[in-house]
C-alpha positions in Angstrom: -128.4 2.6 -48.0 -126.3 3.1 -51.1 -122.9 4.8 -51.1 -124.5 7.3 -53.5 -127.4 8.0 -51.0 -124.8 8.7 -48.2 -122.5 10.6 -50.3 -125.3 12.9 -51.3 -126.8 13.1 -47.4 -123.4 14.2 -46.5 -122.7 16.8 -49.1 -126.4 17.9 -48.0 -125.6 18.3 -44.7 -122.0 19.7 -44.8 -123.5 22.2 -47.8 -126.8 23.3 -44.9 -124.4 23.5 -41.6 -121.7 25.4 -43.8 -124.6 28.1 -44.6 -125.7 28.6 -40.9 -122.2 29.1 -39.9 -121.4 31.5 -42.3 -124.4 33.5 -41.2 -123.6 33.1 -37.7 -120.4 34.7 -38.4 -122.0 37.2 -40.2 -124.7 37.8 -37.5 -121.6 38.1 -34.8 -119.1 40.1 -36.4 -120.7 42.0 -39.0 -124.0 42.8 -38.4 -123.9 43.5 -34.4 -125.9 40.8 -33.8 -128.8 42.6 -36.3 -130.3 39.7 -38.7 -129.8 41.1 -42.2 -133.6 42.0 -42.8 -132.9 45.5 -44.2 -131.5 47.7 -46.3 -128.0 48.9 -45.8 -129.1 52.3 -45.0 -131.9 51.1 -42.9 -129.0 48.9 -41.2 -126.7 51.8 -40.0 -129.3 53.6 -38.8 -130.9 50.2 -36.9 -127.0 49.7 -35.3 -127.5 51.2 -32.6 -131.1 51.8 -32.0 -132.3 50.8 -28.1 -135.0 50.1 -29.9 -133.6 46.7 -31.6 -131.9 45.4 -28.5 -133.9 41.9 -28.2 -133.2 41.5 -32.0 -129.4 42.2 -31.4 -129.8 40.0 -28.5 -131.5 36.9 -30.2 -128.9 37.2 -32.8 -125.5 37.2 -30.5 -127.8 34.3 -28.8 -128.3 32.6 -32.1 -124.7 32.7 -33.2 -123.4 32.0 -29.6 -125.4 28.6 -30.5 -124.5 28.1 -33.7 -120.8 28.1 -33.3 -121.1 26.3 -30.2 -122.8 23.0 -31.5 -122.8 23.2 -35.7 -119.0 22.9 -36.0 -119.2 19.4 -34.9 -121.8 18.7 -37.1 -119.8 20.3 -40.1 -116.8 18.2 -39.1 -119.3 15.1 -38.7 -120.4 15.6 -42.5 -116.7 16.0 -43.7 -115.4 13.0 -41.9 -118.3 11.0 -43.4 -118.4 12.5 -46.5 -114.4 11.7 -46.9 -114.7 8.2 -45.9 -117.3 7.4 -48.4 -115.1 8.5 -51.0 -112.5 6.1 -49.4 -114.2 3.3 -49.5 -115.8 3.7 -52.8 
């Protein structure tokens, strides 16, 4: 496996796990746990709807997850991505 080849599976995979967090935050702070499906109008009057309580649930579950285990993964990309630039 090249440098190049790493370098790029890196930035790939620090680029991908930088995206779900970001969305998990969004998911979590923003949205109310909602997944961002709708319109904004649709959105406010979805908040708090009983109606869309296993979607608000799946989404505080899905970014529970996500910020749990991706973080390491994001740090794992960086560190690699940092020492290939090191060495080459």
């Amino acid at each position: 496996m090249t440098l190049d080849t790493i370098r790029f599976l890196t930035t790939i995979g620090f680029v991908s796990t930088g995206i779900v967090l970001l969305l998990a935050l969004l998911i979590k702070y923003v949205t109310s746990g909602l997944f961002l499906s709708r319109t904004p109008q649709r959105f406010i009057q979805d908040k708090e709807n009983p109606y869309y309580a296993n979607e608000r649930k799946f989404g505080y579950a899905f970014s529970s997850w996500a910020l749990h285990y991706i973080p390491a993964l994001c740090l794992a990309c960086l560190i690699l991505l940092l020492f290939s630039f090191i060495v080459g």
